[in-house]
C-alpha positions in Angstrom: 7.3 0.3 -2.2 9.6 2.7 -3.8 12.7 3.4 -3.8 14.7 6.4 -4.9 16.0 5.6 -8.4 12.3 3.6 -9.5 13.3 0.3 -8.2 10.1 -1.2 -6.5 10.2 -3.9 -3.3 7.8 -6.0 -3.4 6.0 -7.5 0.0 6.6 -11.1 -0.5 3.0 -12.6 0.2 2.6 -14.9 3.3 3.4 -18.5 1.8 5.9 -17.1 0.5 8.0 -17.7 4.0 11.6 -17.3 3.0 11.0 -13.9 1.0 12.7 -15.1 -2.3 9.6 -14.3 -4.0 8.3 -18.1 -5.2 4.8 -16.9 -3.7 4.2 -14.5 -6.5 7.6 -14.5 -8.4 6.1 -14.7 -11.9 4.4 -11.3 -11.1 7.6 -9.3 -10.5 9.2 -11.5 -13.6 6.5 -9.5 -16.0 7.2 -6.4 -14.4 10.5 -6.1 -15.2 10.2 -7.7 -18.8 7.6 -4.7 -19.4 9.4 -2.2 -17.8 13.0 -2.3 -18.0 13.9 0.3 -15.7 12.3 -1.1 -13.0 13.6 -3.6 -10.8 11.8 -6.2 -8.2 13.4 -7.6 -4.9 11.2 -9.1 -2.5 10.5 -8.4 1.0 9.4 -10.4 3.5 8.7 -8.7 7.1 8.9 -11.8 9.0 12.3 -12.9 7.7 14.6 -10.1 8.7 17.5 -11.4 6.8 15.3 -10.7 4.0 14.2 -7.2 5.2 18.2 -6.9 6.2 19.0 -7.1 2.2 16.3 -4.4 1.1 17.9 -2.3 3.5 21.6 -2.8 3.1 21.0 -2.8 -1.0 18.7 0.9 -1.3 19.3 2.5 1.9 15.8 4.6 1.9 12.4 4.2 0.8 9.9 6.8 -0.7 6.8 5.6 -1.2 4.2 2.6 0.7 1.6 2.1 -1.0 -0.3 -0.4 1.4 -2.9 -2.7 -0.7 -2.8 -5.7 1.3 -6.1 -7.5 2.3 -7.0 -10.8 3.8 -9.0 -12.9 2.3 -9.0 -16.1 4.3 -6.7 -16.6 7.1 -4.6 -20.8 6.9 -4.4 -21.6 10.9 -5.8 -18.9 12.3 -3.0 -16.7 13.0 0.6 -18.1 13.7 1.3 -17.2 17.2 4.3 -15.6 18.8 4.7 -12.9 15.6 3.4 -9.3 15.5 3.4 -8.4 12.1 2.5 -4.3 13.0 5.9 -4.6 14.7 8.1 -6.0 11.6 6.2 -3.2 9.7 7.7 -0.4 12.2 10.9 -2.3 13.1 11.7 -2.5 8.8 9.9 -0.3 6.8 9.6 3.2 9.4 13.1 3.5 9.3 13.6 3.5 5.6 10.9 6.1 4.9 12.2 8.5 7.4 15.7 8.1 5.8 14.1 8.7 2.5 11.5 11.0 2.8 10.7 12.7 -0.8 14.3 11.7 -2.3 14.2 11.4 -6.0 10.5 13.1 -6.2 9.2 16.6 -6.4 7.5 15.7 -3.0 8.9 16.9 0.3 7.8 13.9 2.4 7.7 10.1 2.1 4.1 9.1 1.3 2.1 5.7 3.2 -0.8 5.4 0.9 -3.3 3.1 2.2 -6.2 2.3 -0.2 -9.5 2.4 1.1 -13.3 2.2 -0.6 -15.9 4.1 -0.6 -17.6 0.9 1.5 -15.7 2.1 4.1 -17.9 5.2 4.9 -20.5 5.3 7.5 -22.1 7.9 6.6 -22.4 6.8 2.7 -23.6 3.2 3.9 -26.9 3.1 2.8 -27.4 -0.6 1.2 -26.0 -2.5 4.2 -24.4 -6.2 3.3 -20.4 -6.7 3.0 -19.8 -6.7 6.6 -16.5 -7.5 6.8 -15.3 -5.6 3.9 -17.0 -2.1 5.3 -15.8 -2.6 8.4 -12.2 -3.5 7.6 -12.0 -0.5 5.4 -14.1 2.0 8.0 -11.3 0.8 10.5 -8.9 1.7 7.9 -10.0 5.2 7.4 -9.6 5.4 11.1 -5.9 4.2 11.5 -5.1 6.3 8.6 -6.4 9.2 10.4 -4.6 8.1 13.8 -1.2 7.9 12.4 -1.8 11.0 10.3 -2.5 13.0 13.4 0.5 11.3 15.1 2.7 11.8 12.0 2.2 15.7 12.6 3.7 15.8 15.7 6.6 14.2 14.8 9.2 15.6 12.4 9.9 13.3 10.5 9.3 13.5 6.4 6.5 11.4 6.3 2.7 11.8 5.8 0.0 9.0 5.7 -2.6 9.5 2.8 -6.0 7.5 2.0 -6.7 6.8 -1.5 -9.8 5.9 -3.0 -9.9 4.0 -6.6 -13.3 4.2 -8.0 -15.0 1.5 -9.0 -12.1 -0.9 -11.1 -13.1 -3.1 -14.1 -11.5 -6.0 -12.3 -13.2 -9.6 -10.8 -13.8 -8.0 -7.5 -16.5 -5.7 -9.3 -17.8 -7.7 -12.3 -21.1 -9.1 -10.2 -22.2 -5.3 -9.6 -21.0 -3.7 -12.5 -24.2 -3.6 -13.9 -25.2 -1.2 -10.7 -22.3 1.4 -12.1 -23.4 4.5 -13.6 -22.2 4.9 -17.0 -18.4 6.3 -17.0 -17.8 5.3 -13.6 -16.1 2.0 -14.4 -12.7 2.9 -14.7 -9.8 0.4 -16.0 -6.8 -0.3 -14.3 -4.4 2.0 -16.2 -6.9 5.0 -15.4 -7.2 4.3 -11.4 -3.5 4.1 -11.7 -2.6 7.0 -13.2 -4.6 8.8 -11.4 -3.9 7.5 -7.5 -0.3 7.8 -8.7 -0.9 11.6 -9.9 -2.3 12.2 -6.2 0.4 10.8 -4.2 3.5 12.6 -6.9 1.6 16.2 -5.8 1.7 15.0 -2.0 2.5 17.8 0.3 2.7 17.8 4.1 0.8 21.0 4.2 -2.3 18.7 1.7 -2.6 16.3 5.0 -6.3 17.9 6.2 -9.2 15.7 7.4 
């Protein structure tokens, strides 16, 4: 998640209860040695002291850019908690506050990032159940809460974003199957995703 002067939040992972970032710290440690300008605080949903501090420090938020998946799930699910709730409760209010502050946008953009799995209509090999369905569902949110965002008028707009295929471990067992120029590195699916959502306009929202 952005904020309005670069600083990024980062969504403390799961374990990582308490929010100050020992789940994943060395990640946002590397980030910040890299880039200098940027800084990390961590955020975790289901502490709201934590979520209390992101708020009270920058105010506003710009940018969500949702990448979260579950691979496995420790227990089940912890009962009593709704995490869809500590999402609206926290994160809503920030975005609507920030809108396109400190971009050339006129709107804060939710970016979820979907696959081209996720298509019915493109589903031709079959296999990866959980994986198509999870990102078919996805699509469908996406294009609930985009409907329900224009109705509202708030600066907001809720985007799905595609990657490509991305030299990472996910796709090493099939990257023999990828036609040649269509395995893109990290820095290019980057650059790109991030040159879609900087040109975001509410008027661009079309399904």
């Amino acid at each position: 998640m952005e904020t309005e002067n670069n600083n990024y939040v980062r969504w403390a992972d799961d374990e990582d209860e308490d929010g100050d970032g020992d789940g994943d710290g060395q990640y946002g440690v590397e980030i910040e040695h890299t880039n200098p300008m940027y800084q990390i605080m961590n955020l975790n949903l289901r502490n709201d002291a934590s979520a209390t501090s992101v708020r009270e420090k920058y105010g506003s938020l710009n940018l969500l850019i949702n990448a979260s998946g579950i691979l496995s799930i420790p227990n089940v699910l912890q009962p009593g908690r709704d995490n869809f709730i500590d999402c609206n409760q926290h994160i809503w209010p920030l975005l609507k506050v920030g809108g396109g502050t400190g971009t050339e946008r006129d709107v804060a953009v939710v970016a979820n990032l979907s696959a081209r799995v996720g298509s019915i209509g493109d589903n031709r090999l079959g296999g990866w159940y959980s994986y198509r369905s999870s990102k078919a569902a996805l699509n469908q949110l996406t294009k609930n809460v985009s409907v329900e965002f224009a109705r509202k008028k708030d600066p907001i707009i809720c985007i799905l974003l595609h990657p490509g295929t991305v030299d990472t471990d996910l796709s090493r067992p099939f990257q023999r199957n990828v036609p040649e120029g269509k395995l893109f590195t990290k820095e290019f699916s980057v650059q790109k995703l991030l040159g879609i959502i900087n040109k975001a306009k509410r008027h661009d929202v079309q399904w």
